[in-house]
Backbone bond lengths (Angstrom), bond angles and torsions (degrees), N, CA, C in turn:
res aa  C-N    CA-C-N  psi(-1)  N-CA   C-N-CA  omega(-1)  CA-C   N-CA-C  phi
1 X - - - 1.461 - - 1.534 110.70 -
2 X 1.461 103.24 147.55 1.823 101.58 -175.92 1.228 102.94 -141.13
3 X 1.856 140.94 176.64 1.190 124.77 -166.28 1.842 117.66 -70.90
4 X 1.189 100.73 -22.72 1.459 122.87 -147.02 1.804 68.38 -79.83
5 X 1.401 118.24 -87.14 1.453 119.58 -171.16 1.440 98.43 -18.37
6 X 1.460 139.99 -78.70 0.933 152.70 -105.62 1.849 88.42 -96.49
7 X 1.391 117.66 -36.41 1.364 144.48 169.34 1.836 103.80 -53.05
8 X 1.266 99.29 -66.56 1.449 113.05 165.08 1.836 112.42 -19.15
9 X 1.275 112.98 -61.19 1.340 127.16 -130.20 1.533 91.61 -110.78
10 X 1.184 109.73 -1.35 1.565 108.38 -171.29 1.719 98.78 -94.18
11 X 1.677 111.57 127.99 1.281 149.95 148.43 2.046 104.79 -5.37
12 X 1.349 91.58 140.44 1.726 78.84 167.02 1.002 110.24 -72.30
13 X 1.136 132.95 -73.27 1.417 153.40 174.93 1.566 95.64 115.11
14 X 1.095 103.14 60.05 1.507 113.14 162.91 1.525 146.46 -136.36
15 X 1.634 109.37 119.48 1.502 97.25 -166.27 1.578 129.80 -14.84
16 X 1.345 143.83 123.21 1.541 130.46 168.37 1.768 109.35 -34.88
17 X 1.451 122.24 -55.21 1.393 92.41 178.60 1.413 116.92 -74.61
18 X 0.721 124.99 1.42 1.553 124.37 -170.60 2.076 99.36 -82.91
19 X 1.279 93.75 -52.05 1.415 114.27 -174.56 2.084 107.87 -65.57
20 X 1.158 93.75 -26.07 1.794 103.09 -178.66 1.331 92.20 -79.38
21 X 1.272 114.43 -53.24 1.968 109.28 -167.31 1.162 103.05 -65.30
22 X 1.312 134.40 -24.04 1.355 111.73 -168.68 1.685 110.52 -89.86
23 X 1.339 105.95 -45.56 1.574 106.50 176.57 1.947 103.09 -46.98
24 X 1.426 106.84 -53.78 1.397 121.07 -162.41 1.603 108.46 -48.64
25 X 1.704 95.69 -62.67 1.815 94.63 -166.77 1.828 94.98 -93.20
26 X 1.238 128.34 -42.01 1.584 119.37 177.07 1.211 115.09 -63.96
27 X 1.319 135.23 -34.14 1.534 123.69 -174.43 1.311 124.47 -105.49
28 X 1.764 107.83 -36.23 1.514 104.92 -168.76 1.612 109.79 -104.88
29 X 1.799 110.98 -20.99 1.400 112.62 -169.20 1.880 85.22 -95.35
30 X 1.494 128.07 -31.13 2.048 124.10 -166.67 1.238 83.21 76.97
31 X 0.926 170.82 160.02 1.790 174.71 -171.15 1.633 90.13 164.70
32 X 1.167 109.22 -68.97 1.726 91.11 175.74 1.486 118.62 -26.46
33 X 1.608 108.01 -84.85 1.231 138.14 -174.44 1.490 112.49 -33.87
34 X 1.575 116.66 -24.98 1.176 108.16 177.80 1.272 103.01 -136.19
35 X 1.146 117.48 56.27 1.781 144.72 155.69 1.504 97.55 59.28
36 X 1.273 143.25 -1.03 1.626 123.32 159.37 1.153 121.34 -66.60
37 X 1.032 124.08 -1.99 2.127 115.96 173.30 1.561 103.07 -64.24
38 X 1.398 112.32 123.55 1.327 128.14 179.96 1.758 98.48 -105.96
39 X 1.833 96.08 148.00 1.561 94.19 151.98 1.170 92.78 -145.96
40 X 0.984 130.64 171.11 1.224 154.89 -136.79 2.049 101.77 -19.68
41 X 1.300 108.27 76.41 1.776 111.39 -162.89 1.500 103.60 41.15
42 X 0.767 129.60 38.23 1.657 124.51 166.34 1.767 107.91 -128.56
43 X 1.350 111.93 114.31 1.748 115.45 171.08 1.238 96.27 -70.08
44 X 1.997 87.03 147.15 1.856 113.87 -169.56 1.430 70.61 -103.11
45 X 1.392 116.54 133.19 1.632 118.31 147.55 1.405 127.04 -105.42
46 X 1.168 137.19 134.14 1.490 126.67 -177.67 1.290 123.68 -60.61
47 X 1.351 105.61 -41.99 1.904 134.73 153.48 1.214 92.83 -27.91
48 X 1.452 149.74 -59.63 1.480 150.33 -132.38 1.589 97.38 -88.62
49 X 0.844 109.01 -53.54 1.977 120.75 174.21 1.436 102.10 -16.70
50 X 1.263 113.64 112.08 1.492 117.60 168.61 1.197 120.36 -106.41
51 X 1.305 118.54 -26.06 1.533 124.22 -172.46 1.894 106.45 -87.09
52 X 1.329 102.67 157.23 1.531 101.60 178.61 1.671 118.88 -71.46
53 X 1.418 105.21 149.19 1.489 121.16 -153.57 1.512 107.87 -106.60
54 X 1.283 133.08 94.87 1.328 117.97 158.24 1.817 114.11 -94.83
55 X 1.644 99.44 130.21 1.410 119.18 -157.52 1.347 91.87 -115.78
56 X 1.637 128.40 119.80 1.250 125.90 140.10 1.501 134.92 -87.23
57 X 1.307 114.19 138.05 1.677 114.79 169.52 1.441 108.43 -123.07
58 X 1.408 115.27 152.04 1.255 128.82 162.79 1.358 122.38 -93.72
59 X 1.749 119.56 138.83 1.471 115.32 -175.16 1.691 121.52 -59.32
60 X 1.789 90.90 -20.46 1.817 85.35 -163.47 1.686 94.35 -141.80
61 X 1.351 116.27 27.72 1.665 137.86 156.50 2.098 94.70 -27.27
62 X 1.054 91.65 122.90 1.848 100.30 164.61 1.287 98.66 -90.41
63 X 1.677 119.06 -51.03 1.298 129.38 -144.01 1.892 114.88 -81.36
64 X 1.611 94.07 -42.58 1.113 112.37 173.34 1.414 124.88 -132.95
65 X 1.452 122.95 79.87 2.044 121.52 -166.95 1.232 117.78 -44.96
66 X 1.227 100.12 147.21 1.650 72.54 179.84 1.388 139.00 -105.73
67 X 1.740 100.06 36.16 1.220 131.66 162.12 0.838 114.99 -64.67
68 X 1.447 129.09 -61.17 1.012 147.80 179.93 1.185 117.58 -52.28
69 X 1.834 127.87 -54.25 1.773 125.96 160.31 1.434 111.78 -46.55
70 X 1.275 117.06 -14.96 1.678 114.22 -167.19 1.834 104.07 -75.45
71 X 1.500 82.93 -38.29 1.615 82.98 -171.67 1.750 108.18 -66.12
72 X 1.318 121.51 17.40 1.596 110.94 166.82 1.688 89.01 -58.00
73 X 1.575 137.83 -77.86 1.117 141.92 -166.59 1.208 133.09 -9.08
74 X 1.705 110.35 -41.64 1.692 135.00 145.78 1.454 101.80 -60.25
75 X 1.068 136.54 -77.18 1.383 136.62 -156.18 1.707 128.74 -56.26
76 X 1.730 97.45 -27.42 1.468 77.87 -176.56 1.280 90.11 -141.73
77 X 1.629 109.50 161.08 1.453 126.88 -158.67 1.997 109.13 -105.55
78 X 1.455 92.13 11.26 1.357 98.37 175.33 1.615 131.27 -45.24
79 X 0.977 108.93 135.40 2.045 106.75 -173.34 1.026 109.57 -48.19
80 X 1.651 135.12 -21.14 1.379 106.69 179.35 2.040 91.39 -162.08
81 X 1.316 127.72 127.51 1.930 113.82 175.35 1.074 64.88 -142.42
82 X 1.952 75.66 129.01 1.692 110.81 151.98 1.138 114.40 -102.85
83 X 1.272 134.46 155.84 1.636 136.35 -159.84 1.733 96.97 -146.27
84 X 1.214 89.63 125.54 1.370 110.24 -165.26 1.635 97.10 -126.81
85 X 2.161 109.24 128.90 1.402 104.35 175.73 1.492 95.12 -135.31
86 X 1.163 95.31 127.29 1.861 110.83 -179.28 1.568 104.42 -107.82
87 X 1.403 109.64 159.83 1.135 140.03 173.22 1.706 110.92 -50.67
88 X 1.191 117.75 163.12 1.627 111.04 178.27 1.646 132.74 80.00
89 X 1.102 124.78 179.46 1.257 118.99 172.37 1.566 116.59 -118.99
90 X 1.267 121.02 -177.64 1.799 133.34 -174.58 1.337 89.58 -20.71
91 X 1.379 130.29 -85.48 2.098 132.54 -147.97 1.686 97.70 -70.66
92 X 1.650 106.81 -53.72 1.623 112.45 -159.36 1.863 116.30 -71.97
93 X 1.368 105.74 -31.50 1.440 116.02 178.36 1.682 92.38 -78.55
94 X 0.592 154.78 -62.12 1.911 146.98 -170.39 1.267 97.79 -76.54
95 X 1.237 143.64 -58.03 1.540 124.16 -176.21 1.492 115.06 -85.95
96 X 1.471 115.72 83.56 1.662 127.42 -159.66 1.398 109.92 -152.97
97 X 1.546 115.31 79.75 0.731 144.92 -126.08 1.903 96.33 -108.30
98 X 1.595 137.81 157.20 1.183 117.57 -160.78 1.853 107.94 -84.10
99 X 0.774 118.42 156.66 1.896 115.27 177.18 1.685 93.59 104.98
100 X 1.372 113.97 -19.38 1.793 108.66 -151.73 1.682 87.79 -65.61
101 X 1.599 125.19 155.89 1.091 164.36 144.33 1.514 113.80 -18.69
102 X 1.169 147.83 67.93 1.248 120.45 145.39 2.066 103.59 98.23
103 X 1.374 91.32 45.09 1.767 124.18 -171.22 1.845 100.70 -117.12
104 X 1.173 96.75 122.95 1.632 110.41 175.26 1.379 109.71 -132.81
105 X 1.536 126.39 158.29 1.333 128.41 170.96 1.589 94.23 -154.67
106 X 1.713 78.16 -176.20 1.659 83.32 -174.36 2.199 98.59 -169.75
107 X 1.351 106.51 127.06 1.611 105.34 -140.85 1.839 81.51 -141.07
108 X 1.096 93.29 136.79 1.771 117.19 167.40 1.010 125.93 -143.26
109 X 1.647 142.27 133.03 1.558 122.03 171.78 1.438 93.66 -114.29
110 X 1.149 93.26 155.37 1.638 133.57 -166.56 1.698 108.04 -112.97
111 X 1.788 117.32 66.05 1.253 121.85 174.63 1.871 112.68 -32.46
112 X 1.463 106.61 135.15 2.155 113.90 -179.65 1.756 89.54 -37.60
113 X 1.096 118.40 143.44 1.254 132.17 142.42 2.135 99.41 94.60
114 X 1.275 113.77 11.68 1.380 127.41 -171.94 1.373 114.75 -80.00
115 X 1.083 112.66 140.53 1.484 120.84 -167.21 1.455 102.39 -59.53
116 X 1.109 119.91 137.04 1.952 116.07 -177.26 1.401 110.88 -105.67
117 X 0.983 128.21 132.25 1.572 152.26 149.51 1.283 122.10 -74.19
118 X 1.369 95.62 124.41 1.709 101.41 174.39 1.667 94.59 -66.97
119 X 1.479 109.69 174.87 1.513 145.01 -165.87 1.436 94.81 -64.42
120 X 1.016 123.49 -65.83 1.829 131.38 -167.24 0.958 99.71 -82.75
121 X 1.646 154.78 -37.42 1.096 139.25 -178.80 1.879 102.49 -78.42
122 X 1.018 124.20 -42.10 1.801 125.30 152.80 1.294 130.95 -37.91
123 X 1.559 124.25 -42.66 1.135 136.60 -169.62 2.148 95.39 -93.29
124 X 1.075 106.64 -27.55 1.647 107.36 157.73 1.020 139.15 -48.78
125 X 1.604 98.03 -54.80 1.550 127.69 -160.10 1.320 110.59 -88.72
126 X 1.714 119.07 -30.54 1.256 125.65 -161.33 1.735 98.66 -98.21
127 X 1.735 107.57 147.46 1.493 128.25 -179.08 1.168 106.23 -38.05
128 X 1.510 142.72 156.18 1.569 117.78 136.84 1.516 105.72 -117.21
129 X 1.312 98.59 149.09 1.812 111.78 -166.83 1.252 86.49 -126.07
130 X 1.341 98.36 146.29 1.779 120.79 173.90 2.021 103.70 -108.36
131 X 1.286 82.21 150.61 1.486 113.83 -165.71 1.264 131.41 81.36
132 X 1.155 127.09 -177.74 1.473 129.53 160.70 1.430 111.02 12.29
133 X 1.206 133.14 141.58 1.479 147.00 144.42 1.775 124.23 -93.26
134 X 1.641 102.46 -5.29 0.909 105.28 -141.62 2.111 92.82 -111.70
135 X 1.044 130.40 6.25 1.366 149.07 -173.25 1.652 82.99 -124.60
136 X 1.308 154.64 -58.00 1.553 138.66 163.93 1.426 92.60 -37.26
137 X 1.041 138.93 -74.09 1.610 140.99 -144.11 1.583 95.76 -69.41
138 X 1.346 122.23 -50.95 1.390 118.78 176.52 1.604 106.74 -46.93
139 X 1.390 122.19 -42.78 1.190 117.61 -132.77 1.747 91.39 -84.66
140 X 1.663 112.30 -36.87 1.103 141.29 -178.04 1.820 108.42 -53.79
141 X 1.097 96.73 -47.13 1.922 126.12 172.36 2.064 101.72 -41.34
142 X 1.542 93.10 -80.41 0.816 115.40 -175.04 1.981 122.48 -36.64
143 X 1.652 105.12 -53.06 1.116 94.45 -171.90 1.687 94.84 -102.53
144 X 1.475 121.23 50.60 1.130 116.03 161.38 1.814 100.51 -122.95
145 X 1.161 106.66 -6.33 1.929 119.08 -162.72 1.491 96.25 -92.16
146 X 1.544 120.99 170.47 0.883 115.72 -175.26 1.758 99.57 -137.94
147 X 1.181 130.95 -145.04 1.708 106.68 -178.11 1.729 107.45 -83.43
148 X 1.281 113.98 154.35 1.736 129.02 171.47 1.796 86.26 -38.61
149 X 1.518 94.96 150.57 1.587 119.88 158.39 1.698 100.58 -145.89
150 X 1.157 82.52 162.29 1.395 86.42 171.34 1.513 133.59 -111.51
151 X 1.491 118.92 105.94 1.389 131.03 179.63 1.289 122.19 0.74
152 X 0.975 147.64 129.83 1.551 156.03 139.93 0.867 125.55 -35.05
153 X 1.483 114.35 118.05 1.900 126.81 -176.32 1.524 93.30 -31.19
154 X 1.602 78.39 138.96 1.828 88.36 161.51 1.264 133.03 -105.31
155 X 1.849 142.36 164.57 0.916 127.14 -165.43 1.547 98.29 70.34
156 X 1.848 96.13 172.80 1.441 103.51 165.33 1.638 107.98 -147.44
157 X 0.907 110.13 70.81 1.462 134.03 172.79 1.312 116.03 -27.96
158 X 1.674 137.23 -32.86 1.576 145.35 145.98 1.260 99.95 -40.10
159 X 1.257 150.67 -32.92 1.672 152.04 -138.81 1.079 110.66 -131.55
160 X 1.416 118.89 3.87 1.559 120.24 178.92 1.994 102.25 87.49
161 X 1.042 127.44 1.67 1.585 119.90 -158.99 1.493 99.05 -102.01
162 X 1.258 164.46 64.47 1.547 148.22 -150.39 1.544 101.25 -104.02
163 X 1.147 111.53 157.55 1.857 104.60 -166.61 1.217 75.02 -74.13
164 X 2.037 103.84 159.16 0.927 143.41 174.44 1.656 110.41 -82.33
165 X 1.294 118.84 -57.09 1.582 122.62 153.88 1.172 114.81 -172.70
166 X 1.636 113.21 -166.73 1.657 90.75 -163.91 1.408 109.55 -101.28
167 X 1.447 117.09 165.11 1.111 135.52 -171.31 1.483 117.00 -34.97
168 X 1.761 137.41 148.46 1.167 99.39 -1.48 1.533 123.71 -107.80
169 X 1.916 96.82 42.59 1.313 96.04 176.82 1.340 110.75 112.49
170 X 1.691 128.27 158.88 1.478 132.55 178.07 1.599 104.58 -76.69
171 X 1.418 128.31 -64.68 0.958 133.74 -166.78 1.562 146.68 -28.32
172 X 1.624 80.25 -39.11 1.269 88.75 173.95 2.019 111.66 -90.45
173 X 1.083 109.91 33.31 1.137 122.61 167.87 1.703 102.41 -109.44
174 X 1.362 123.01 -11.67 1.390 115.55 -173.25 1.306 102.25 -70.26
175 X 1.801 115.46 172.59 1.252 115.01 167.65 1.508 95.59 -134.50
């Protein structure tokens, strides 16, 4: 057993309806993807996204192809998504950590209003860099961040709500 397995195997921890809507309208109906996801009677549109987008895909994703993440590029009209495709599948391509073994990616941004590329003509065109993806993503982080602040009390203790304790919580001590 290793953390990632152990990561694997861990519970949503999510209400049943909470857990039905999401498989139901996010996975099997795309309700996002094709602008019916409501919250509170108001449609989430992807189109609406204003801020810049960093998108990961995995080469050998079961859960999510990464054809399929590519198509954010169609979907949203954001000023600038970079699309980033790493090595691995769903757990091993996202938990790829720097020093790891035999890890490649390959990352482009696509300035608002940028000429679009299908998937295979992208995955052609674009560099491939070995190691880590995850010092690109920092690096990407960084000159999109602006200086540290510091977080907002948590809970709301006027309302009866007082944090429970601090991060990241009991639970994940359960077995």
């Amino acid at each position: 057993p290793n953390d990632m397995m152990a990561w694997n195997e861990d519970q949503t921890r999510m209400p049943y309806r909470m857990h039905s809507e999401y498989l139901r309208r996010l996975f099997l109906n795309n309700d996002l993807a094709s602008g019916r996801y409501q919250v509170n009677g108001n449609p989430v549109a992807i189109s609406d996204i204003q801020v810049p987008i960093f998108a990961v895909g995995t080469e050998t994703d079961h859960v999510a192809p990464w054809k399929s993440v590519y198509k954010i590029n169609l979907l949203a009209n954001s000023r600038n998504v970079t699309f980033l495709l790493t090595s691995g599948g769903h757990n091993a391509g996202i938990i790829s950590e720097p020093g790891h073994p035999h890890r490649h990616y390959q990352m482009a941004s696509r300035p608002g209003q940028g000429i679009y590329m299908d998937p295979d003509t992208w995955q052609q065109r674009t560099t491939h860099n070995e190691g880590s993806w995850w010092p690109a993503w920092q690096k990407w982080l960084a000159a999109k961040s602006g200086d540290p602040v510091d977080p907002p009390a948590m809970g709301a203790p006027d309302a009866g709500y007082p944090p429970l304790c601090d991060a990241p919580g009991t639970y994940i001590f359960q077995k």
